[in-house]
N, C-alpha and C positions, 0 to 999 in steps of 0.2 A: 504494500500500500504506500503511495506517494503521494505525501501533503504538499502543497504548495502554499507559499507566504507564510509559510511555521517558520521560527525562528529556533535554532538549538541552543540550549544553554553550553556557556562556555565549560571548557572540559579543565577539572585543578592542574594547577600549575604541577610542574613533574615535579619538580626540585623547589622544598620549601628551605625559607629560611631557618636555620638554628641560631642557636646562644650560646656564644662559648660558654664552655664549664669555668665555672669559677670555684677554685677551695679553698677555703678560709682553714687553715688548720692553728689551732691556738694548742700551744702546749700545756697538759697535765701540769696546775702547779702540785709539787710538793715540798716539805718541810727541810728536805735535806738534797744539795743538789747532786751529792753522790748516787744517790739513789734513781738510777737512769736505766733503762735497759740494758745500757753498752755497759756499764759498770757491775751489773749483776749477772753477764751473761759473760764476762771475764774471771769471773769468781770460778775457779777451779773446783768443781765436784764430783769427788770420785765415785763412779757408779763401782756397785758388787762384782763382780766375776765368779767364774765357780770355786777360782783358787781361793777367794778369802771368804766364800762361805762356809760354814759347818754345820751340819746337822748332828742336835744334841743325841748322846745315846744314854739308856740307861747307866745311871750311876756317875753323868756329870755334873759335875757343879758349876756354880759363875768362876769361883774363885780359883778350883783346878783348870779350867778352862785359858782364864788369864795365866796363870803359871805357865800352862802346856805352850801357849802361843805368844808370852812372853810381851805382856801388856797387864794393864792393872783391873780390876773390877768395876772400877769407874766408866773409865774407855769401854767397857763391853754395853754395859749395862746402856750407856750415854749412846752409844752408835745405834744399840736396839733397841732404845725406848723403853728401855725396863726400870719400873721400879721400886719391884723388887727381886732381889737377886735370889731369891728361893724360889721364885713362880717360875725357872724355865722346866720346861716337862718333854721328855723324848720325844724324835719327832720333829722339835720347832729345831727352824734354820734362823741360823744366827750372822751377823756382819763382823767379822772377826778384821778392826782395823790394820794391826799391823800385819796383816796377809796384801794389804791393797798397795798396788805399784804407786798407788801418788797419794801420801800422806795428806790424811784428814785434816783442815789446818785448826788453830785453836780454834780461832774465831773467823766465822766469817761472811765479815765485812769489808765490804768492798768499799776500796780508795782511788780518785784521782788524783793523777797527776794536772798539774799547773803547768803551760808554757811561764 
């Protein structure tokens, strides 16, 4: 069918205009300005491996345990969350520090440096 004197409506434009993106990105304040990703992600922490784990057996202690692996009961308990040193029971795997290739540090908190 062919209409005459019909007028078509214009067809949309192909290519419309955009808006560049604009990002405003303001940074996180916090209290302390060591306290940065890059500074906590420089912080040395040593994951388990199977060499410094131990699985308790019957008849071990915290404290034979520190003797055998030649650390103190503190360091055992502190690496594992225990506390107390009579509750470990056969069975549970332990994080035995000084087994680990990169010493646990005292503390750790992370420092920048200044130019």
């Amino acid at each position: 069918m062919l209409l005459v004197g019909c007028t078509l409506p214009e067809p949309p434009p192909r290519n419309l205009p955009t808006l560049p993106a604009v990002l405003d990105i303001i940074p996180a304040p916090t209290l302390d300005i060591d306290a940065t990703a890059t500074a906590y992600a420089s912080v040395v922490r040593p994951s388990p491996t199977a060499a410094a784990l131990y699985t308790v057996q019957p008849g071990d202690t915290l404290s034979g345990l520190a003797e055998r692996f030649n650390t103190t009961v503190e360091v055992l308990a502190a690496a594992n969350g225990i506390t107390d040193p009579n509750s470990i029971q056969p069975g549970h795997t332990l994080i035995i520090p000084s087994l680990l290739r990169t010493p646990v540090p005292a503390t750790a908190t992370p420092t920048l440096s200044t130019p």
